[in-house]
N, C-alpha and C positions, 0 to 999 in steps of 0.2 A: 499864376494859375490860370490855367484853362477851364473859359466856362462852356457847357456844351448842354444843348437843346434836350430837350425828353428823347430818350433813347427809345428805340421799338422794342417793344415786348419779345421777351428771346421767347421763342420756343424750341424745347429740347428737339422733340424729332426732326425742326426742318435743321436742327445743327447736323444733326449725324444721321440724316437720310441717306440711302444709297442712289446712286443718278438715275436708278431701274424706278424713283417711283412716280409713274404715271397710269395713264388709262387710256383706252380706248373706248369708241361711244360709236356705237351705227341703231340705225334702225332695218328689223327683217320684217319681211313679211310671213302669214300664217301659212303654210300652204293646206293648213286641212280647215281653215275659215272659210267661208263666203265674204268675198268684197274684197275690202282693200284693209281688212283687220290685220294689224303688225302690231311687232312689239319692239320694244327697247333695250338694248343690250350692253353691257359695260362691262369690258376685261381689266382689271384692275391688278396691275404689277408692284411690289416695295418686297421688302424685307418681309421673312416670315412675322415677325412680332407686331410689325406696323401693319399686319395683312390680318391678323387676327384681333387686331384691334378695332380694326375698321369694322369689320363680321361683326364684330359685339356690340358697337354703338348706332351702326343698320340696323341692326335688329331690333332698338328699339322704335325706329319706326315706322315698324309694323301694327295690325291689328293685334287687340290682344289675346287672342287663340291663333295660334300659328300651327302647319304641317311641318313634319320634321323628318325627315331620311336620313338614315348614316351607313356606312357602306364601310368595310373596313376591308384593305385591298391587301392586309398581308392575310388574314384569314378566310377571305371571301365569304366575312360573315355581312348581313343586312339587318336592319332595322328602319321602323316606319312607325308615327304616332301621326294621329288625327284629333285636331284641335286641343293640340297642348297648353296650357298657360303661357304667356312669352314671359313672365317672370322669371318662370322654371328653366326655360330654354336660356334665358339670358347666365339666371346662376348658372346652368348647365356648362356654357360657352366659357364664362369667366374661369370656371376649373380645369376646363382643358385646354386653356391656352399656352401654359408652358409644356406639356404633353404634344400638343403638336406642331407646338413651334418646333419642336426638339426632335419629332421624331417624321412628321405628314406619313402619309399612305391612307390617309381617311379622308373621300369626301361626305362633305357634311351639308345639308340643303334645310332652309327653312323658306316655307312657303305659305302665301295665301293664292286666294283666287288670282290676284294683281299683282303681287309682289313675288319675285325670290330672291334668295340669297343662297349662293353654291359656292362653299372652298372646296380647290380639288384637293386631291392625293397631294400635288404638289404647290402646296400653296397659295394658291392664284385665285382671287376671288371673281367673281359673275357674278352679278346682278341683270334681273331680266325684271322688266315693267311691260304695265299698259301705256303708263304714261312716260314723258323725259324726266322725273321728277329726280333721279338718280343721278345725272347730269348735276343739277346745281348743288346735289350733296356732295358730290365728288368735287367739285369747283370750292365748294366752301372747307373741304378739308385739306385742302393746298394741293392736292392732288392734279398734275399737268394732261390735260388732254393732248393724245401724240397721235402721228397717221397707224402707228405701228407700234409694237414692244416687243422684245425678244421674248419667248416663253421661255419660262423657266424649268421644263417638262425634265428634271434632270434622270431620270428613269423611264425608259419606253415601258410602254402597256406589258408587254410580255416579261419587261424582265422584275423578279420580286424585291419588296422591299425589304430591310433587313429586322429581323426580331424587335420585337420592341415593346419588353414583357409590363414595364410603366406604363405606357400606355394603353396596351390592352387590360390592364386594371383600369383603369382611368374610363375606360370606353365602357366597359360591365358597369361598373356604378354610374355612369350618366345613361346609358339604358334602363335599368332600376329605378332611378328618378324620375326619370320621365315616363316611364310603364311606358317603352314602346314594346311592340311584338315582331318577332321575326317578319322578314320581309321573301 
């Protein structure tokens, strides 16, 4: 018998990550600021589920009233709430996670003064800061900083998504919940 040392702690998703997950990190500048005010930006690529995962557990590092936009790109309907609960936002994110893993064409943005967080239509998260603070979240989620990643943009702007009657249920009751109003 073979004796063998403490083994590292499996974790499930870095077994069956896809090799797309990484991120990118730059700093821009404002151009309608004075001075030299920029912010922080991070493109963030994986699998839908592990991109929706991330949105969820961001989010709680947010203030606890958060802005909230949701855009739905087959119906070109909008919504917008101002200083939501992020409790609410959080359950809100939890139930449409399999809805848009399954189906995307919704961007969804939750924001403060400092922070956002934006998934697009096609899955792709951005995060924008004042600060790099996003940077070391991203590092601590195993997540690899690259020069580059492919986008996953698998639908141009013009062409439509396709029906996705789940989900727009799904989308009506987390507007409801959240009393956002048309945008």
């Amino acid at each position: 018998m073979i004796f063998r040392g403490k083994q590292p702690e499996a974790v499930i998703w870095r077994r069956f990550r896809s090799g797309l997950d990484g991120f990118t990190f730059a700093v821009r500048s404002d151009p309608t600021a004075d001075g030299d005010t920029g912010y922080y930006t991070a493109h963030v690529v994986a699998n839908a589920e592990r991109v929706l995962d991330l949105l969820h557990s961001f989010s709680e590092l947010l203030g606890p009233a958060v802005d909230v936009a949701i855009e739905d790109r087959r119906t070109g309907r909008s919504w917008h709430g101002e200083s939501v609960a992020l409790p609410d936002v959080r359950d809100t994110v939890a139930r449409l996670k399999l809805p848009l893993a399954t189906y995307g064409g919704v961007e969804l943005s939750i924001y403060t003064a400092d922070d956002q967080l934006t998934l697009t239509p096609w899955l792709e998260l951005f995060t924008y800061a004042r600060t790099d603070r996003w940077l070391y979240v991203l590092l601590g989620k195993g997540l690899v900083e690259q020069e580059s990643l492919p986008s996953k943009a698998w639908l141009p702007d013009g062409v439509a998504f396709p029906p996705a009657p789940e989900l727009e249920h799904a989308l009506r009751a987390a507007v409801q919940r959240l009393a956002l109003v048309p945008a």
